[in-house]
C-alpha positions in Angstrom: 1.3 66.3 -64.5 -0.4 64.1 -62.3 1.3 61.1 -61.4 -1.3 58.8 -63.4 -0.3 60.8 -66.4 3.3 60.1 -66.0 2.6 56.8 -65.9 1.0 56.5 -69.0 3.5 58.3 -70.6 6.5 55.7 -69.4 4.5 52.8 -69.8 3.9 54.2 -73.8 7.5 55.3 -74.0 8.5 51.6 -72.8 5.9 49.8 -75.0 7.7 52.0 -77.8 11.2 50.5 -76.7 9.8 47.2 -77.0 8.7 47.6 -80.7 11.5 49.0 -81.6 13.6 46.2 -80.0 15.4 48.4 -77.9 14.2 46.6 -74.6 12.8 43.0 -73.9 9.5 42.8 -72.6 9.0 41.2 -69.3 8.2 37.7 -69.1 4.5 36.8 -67.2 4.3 34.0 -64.9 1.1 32.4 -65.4 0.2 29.0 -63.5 -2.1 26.7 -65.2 -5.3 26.1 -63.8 -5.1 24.6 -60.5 -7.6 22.5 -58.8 -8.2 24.2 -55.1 -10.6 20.9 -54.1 -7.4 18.8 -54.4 -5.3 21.3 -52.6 -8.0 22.2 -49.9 -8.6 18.3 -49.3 -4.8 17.5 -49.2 -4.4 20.6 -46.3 -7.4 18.5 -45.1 -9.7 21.8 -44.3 -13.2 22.2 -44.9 -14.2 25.0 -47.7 -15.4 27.3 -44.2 -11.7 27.1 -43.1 -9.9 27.3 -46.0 -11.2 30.6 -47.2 -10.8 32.0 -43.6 -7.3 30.6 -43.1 -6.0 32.0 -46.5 -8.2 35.3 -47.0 -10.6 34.1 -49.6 -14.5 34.6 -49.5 -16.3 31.4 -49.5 -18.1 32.1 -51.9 -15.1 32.1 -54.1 -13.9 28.7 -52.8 -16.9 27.5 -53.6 -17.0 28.9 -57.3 -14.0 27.8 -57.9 -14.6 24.3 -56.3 -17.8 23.4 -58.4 -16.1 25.2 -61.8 -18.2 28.3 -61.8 -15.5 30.6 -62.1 -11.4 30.1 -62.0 -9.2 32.0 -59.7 -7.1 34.8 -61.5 -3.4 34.5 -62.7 -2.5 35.8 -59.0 -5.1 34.1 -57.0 -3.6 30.6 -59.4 0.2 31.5 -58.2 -1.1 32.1 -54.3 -2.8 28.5 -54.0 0.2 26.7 -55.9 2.2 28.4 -52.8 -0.6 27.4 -50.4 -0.3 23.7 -52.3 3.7 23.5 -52.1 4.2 24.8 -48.4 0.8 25.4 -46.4 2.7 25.8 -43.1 5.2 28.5 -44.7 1.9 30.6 -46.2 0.5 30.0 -42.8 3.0 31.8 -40.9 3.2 34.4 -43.7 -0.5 35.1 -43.2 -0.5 34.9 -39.2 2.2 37.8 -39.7 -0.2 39.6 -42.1 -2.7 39.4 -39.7 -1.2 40.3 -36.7 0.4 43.4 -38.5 -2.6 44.4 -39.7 -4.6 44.5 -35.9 -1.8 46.2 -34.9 -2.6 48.7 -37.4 -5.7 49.0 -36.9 -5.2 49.7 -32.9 -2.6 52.3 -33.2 
């Protein structure tokens, strides 16, 4: 059985639990909207620098920005961590970045 296959059948086996009461389900995290202007003006960068620092495409900053799309549940938890500690997520991505050239030379 492939490992797709397997899977399937323990996420239908676990689904079954959870009917039968068996199991709890697990609990999702979901952050309301958020409003990335607010949090990009408070970090005091421009939309250019925001979506380099933090790894998103401009033109999603911008989307988001002028309401033509909302970031996704994980997108929504990423900026509330960019919004409660940007230094900390700033560190965490200068190490993400680093590890990942150094990847890419070996």
């Amino acid at each position: 059985m492939t490992k797709a296959g397997k899977r399937l059948i323990d996420a239908a086996r676990e689904a079954n639990a959870i009917a039968k009461g068996e199991t709890e389900a697990a609990s999702i995290f979901v952050p309301a909207d958020v409003d990335v202007k607010k949090i990009r003006r408070t970090i005091g960068l421009s939309q250019e620098a925001f979506a380099g620092e933090f790894c998103f495409s401009i033109t999603q900053v911008r989307d988001w920005e002028q309401g033509r799309s909302r970031p996704l549940d994980a997108a929504r938890a990423y900026l509330m961590m960019i919004e409660i500690a940007p230094d900390a997520v700033r560190g965490l991505m200068r190490q993400v970045k680093e590890k990942a050239a150094s990847q890419e030379a070996a």
